[in-house]
Backbone as a ProteinNet text record, in pm:
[ID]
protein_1_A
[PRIMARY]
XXXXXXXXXXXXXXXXXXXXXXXXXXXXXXXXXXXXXXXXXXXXXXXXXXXXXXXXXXXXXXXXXXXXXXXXXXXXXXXXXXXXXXXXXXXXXXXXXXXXXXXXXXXXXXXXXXXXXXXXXXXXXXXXXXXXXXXXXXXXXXXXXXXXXXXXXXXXXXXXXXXXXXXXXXXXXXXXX
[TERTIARY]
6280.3	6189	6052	6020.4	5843.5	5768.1	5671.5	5570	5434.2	5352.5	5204.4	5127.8	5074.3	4915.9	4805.9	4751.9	4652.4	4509.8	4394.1	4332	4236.7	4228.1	4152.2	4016.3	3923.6	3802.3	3785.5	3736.1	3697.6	3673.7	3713	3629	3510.1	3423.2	3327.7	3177	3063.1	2971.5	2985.5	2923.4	2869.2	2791.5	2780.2	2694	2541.2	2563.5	2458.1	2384.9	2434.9	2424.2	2353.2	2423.4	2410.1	2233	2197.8	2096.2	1989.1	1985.5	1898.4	1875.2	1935.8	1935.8	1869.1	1913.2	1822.2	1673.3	1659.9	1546.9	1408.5	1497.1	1453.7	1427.2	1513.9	1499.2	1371.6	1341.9	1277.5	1130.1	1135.8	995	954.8	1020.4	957.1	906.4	1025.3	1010.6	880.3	847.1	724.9	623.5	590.1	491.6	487.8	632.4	613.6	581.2	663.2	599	479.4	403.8	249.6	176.9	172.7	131.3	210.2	302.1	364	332.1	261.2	187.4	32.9	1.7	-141.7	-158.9	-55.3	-45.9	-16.4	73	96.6	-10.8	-140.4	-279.9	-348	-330.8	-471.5	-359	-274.6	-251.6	-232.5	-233.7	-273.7	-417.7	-507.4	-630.6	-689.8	-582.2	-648.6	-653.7	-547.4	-552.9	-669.5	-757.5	-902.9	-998.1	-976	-1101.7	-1043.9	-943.6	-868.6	-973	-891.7	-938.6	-1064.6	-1150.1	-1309.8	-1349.3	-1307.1	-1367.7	-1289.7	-1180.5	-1172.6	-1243.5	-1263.4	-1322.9	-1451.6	-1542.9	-1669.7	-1698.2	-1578.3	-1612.3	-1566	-1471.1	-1489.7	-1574.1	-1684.3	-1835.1	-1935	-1872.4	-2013.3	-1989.1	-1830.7	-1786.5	-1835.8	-1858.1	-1876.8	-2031.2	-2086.6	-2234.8	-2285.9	-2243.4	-2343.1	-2317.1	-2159.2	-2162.2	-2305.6	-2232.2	-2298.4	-2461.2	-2491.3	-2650.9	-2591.3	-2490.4	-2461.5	-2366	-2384	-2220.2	-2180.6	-2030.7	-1950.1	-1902.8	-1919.1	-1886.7	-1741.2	-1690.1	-1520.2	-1507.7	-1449.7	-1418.4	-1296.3	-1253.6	-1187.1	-1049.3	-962	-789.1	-745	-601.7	-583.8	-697.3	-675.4	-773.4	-780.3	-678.2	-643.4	-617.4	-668.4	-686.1	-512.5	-465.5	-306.5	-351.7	-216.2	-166.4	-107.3	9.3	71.3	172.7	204.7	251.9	206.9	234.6	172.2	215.7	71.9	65.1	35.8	44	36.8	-121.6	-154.2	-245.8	-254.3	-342.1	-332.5	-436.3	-416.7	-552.1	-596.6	-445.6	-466.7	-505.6	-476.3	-607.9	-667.1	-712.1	-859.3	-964.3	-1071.9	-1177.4	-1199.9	-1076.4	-1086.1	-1000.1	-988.4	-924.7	-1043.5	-1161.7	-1294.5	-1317.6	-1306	-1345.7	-1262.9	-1113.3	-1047.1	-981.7	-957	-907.6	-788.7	-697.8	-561.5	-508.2	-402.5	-315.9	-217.1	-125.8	5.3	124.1	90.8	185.5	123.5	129.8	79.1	36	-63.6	-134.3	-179.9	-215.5	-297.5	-419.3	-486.9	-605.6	-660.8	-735.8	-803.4	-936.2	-1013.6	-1107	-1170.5	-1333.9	-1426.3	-1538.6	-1637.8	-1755.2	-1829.7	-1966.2	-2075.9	-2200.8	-2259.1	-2383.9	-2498.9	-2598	-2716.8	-2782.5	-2885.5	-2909.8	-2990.4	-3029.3	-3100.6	-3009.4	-2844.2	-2757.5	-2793.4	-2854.5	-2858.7	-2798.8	-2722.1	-2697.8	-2540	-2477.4	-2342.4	-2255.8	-2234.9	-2128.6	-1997.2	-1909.4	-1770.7	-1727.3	-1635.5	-1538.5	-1416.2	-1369.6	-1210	-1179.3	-1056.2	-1074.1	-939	-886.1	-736.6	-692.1	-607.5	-590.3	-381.6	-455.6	-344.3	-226.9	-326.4	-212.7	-170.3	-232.8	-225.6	-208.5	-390.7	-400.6	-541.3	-546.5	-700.2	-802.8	-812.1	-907.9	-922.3	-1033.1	-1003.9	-1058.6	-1009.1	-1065.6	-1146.3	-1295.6	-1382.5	-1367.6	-1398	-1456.6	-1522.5	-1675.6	-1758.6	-1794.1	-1884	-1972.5	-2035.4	-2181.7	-2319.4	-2403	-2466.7	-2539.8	-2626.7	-2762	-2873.5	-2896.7	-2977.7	-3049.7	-3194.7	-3224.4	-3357.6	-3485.1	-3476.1	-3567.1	-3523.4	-3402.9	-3338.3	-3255.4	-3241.8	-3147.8	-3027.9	-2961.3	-2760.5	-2722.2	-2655	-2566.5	-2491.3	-2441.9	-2317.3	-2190.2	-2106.7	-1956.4	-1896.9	-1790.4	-1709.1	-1632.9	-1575.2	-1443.3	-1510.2	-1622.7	-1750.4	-1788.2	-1799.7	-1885.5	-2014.7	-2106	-2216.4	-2274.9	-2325.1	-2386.4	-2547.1	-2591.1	-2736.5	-2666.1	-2534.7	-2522.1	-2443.5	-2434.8	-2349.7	-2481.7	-2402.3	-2503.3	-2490.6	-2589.5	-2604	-2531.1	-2413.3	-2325.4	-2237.7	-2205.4	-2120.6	-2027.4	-1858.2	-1730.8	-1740.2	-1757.1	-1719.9	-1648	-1605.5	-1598.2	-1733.9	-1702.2	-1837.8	-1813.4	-1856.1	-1871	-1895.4	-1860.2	-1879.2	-2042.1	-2029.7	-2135.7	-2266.8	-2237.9	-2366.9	-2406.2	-2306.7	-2287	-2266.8	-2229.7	-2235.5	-2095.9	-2049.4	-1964.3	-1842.8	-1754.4	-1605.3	-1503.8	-1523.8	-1445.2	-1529.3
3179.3	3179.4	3225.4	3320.8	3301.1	3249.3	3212.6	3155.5	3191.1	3157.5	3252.6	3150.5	3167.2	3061.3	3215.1	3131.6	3198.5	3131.2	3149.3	3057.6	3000.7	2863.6	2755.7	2809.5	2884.2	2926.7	3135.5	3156.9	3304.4	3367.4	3521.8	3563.5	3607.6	3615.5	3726.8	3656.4	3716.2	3694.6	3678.9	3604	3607.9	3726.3	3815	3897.9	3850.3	3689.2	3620.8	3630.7	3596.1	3585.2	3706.2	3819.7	3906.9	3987.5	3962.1	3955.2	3916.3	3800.2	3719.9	3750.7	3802.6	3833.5	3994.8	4046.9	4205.4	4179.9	4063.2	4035.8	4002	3959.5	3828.3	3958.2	4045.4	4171	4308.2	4247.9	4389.3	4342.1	4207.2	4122.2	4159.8	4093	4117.6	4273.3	4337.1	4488.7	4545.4	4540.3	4551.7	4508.2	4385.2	4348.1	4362.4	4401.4	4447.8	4605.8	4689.4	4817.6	4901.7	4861.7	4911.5	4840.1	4729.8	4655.5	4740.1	4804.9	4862.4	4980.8	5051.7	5164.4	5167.7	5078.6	5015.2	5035.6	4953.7	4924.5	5045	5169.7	5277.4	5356.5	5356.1	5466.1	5356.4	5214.7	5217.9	5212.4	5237.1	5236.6	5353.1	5452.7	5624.2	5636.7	5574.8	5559.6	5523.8	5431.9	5364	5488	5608.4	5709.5	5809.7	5773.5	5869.4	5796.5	5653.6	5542.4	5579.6	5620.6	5614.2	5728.2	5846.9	6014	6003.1	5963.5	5965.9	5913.5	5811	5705.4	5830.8	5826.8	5958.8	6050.9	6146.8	6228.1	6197.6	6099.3	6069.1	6081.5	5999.3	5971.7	6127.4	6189.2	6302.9	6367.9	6348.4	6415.2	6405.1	6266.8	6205.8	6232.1	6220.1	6275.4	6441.7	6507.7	6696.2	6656.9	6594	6612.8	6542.4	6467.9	6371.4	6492	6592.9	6686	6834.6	6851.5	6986.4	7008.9	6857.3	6821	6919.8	6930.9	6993.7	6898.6	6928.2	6875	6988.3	7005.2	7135	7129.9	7223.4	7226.5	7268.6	7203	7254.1	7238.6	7355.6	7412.6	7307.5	7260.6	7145.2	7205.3	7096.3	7160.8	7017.2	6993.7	7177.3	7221.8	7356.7	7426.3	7350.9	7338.6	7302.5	7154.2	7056.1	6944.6	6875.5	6809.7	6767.5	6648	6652	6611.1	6430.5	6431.9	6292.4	6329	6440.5	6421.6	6491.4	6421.9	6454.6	6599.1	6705.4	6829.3	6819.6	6949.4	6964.6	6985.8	6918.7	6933.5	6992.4	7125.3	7191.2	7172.9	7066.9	7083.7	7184.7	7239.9	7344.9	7435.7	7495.7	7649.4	7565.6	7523.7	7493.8	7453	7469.1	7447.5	7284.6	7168	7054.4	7058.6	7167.4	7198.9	7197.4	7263.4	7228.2	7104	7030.2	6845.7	6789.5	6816.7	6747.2	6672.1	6682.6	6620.4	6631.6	6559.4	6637.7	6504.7	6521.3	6402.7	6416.7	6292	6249.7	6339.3	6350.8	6406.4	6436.1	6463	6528.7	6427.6	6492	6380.3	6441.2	6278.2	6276.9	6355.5	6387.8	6415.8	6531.8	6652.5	6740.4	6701.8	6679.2	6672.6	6779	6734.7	6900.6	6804.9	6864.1	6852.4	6922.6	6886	7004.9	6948.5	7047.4	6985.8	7048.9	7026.6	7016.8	7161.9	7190.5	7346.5	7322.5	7184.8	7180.3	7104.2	7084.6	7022.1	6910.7	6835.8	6699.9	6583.5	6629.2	6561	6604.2	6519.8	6580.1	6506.1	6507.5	6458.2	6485.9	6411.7	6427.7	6393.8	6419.1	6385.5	6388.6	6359.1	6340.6	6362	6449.6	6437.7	6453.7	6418.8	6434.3	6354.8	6447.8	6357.1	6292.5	6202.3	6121.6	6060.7	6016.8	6020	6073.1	6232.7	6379.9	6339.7	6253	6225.6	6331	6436.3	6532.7	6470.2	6359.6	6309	6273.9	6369.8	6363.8	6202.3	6186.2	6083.5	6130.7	6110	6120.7	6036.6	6030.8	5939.1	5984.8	5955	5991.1	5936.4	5999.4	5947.8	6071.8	5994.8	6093.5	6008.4	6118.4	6072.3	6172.9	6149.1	6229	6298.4	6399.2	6456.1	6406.1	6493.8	6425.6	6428	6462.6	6482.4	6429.3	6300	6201.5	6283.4	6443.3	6560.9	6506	6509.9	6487.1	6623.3	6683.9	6791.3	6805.7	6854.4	6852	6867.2	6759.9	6776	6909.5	6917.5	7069.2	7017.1	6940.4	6873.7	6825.6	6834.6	6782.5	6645.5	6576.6	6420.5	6498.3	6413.8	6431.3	6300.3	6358.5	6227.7	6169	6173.7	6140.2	5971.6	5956.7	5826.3	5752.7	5797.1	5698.1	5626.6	5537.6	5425.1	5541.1	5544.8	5632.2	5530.7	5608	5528.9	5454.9	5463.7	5405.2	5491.9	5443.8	5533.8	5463.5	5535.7	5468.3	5583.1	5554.5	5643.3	5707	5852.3	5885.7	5974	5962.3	6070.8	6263.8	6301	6455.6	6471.9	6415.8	6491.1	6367.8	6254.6	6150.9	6120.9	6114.9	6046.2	5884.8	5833.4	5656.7	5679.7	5544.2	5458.8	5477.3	5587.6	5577.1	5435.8	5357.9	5217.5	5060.7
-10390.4	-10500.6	-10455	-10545.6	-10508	-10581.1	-10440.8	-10529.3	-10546.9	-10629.5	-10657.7	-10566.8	-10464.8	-10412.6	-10397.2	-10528.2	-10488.3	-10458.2	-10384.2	-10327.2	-10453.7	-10402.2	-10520.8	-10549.7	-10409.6	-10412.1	-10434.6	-10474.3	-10495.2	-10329.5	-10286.4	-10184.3	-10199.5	-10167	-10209.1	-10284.5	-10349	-10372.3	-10532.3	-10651.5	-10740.8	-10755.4	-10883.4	-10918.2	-10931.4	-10969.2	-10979.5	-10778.3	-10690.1	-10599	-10491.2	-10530.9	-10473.3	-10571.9	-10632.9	-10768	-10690	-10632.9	-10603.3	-10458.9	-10365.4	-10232.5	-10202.8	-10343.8	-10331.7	-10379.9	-10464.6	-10507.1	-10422.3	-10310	-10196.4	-10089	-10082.4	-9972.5	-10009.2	-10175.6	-10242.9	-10230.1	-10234.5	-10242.3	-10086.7	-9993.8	-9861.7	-9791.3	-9889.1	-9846.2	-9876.7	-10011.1	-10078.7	-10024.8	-9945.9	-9911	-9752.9	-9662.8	-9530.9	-9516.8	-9613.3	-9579.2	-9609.1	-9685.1	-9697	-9542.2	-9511.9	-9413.2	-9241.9	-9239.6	-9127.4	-9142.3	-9245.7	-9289.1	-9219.1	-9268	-9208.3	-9055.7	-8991.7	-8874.2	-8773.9	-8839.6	-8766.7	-8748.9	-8889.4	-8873.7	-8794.3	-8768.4	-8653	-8499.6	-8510.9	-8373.7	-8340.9	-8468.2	-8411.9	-8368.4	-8462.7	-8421.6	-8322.7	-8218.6	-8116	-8040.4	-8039.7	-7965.9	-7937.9	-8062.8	-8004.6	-8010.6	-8007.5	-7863.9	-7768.2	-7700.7	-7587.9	-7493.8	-7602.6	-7553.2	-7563.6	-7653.7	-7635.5	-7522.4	-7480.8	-7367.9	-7238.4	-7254	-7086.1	-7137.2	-7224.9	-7215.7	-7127.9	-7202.5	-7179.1	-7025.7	-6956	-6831.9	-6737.4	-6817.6	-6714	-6756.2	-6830.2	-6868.1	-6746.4	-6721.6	-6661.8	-6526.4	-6530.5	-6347.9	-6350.4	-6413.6	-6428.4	-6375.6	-6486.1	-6491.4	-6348.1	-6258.9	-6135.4	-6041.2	-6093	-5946.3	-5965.9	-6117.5	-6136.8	-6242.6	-6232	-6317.1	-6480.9	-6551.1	-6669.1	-6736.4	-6875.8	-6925.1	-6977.9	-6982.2	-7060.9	-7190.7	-7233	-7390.9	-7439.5	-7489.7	-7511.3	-7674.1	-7661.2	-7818.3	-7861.7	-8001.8	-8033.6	-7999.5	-7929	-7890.9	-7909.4	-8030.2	-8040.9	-8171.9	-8192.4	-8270.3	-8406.4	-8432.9	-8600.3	-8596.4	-8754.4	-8716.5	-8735.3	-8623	-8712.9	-8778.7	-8892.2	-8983.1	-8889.4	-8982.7	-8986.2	-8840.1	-8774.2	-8704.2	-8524.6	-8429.6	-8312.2	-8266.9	-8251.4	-8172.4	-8050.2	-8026.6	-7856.5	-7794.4	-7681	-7663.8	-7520.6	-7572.9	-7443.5	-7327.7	-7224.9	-7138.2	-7019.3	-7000.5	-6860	-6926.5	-7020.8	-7059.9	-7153.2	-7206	-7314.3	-7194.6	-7247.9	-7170.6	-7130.8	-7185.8	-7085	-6932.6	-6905	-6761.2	-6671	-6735.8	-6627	-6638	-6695.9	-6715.6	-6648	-6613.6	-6507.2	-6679.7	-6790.6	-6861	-6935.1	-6918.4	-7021.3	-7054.3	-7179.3	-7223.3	-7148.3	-7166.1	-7142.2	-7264.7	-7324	-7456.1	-7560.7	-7635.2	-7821	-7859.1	-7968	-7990	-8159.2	-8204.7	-8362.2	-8402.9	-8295.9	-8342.7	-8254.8	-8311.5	-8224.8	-8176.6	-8053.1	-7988.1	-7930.4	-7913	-7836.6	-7846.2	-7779.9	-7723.6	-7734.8	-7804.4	-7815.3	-7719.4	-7683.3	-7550.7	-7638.3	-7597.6	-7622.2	-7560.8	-7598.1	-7542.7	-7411.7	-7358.6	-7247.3	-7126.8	-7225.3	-7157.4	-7094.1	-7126	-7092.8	-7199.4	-7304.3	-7384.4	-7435.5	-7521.8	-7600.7	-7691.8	-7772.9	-7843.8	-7847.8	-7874.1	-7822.1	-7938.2	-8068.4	-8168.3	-8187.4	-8265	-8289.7	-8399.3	-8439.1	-8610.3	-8649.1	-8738.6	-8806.5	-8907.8	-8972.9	-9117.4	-9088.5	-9034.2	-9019.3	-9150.6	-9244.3	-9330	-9446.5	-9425.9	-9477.2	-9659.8	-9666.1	-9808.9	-9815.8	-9754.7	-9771.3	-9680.3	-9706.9	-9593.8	-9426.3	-9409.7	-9263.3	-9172.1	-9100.1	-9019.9	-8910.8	-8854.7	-8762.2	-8681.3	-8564.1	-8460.7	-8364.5	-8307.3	-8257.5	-8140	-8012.9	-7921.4	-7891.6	-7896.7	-7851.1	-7744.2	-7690.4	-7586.6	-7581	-7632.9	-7672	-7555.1	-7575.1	-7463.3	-7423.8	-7316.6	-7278.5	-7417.6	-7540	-7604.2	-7735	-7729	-7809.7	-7911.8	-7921.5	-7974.8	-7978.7	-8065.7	-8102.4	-8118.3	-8040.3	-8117.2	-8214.5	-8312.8	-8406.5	-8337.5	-8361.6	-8322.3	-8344.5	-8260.4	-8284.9	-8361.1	-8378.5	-8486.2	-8654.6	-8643.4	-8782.4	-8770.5	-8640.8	-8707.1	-8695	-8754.8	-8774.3	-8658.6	-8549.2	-8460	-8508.5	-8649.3	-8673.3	-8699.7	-8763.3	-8789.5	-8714	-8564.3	-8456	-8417.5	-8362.9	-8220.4	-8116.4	-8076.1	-7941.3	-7822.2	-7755.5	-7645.9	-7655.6	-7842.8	-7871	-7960.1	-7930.8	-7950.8	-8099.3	-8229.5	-8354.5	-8464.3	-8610.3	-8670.6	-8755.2	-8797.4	-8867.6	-8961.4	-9051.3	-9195.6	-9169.9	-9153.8	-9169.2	-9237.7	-9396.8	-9414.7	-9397.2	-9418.4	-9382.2	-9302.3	-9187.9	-9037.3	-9072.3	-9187.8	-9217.4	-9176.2	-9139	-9095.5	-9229.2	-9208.6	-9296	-9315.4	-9252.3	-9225.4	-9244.3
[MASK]
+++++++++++++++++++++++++++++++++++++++++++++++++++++++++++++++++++++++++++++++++++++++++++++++++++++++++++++++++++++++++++++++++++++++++++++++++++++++++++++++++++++++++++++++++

């Protein structure tokens, strides 16, 4: 004879069940991925405090040998976007600075000097999260006659702290952040 057993309990999920678990996955999602958005532009960002601060210092290592600082045109040329370019240091003019990256990078950098070369600003610029707006970040170090040069990348150094790595406005020099 056969017989029917079929089990007393259901396999499987309630529609009700499964409802409430996408609900529970859509809520957290919503409020983790704008926040992991966040978190990816400043930790691209940390990348040109990084490059500003070496740059600076192979400024200062150029300038104690040769009483000058050097001026380097922004590399790479063009500002990137959301994703990392190549940065060339053996031919761009940070090959005389002794300066190069580890790998591609967010943002194009350069250096403009002062016409009595005792002075220079160094910037950073890229539109990281390729909404039109560019991101700046600056350091100047006046010349002997308290002169800022204009960035090659566009900060404007009238609105940095002198000696200090910050972000800066293109056209105001105020503080973007």
């Amino acid at each position: 004879m056969f017989c029917d057993r079929r089990p007393t309990h259901p396999n499987g999920f309630s529609l009700l069940e499964v409802v409430i678990v996408m609900l529970i996955i859509g809520t957290l999602a919503a409020v983790a991925i704008p926040r992991f958005v966040v978190y990816q532009y400043r930790t691209k960002s940390a990348e040109a405090k990084i490059n500003l601060s070496s740059i600076r210092v192979a400024e200062e290592a150029y300038y104690s040998e040769n009483e000058t600082y050097v001026s380097v045109a922004p590399e790479p040329p063009v500002l990137p976007g959301g994703l990392a370019t190549v940065f060339d240091g053996k031919t761009s003019g940070f090959s005389e600075l002794g300066f190069d990256t580890e790998g591609n990078v967010f943002f194009s950098y350069g250096v403009a000097v002062s016409t009595d070369r005792t002075g220079y600003t160094i910037d950073a610029g890229s539109d990281i999260d390729e909404d039109g707006i560019v991101q700046l970040w600056g350091y100047t170090k006046p010349d002997a006659l308290g002169a800022r040069p204009a960035g090659q990348v566009g900060c404007n150094p009238t609105g940095l702290s002198p000696l200090v790595i910050s972000p800066c406005d293109p056209d105001a020099g105020t503080s973007i952040f």
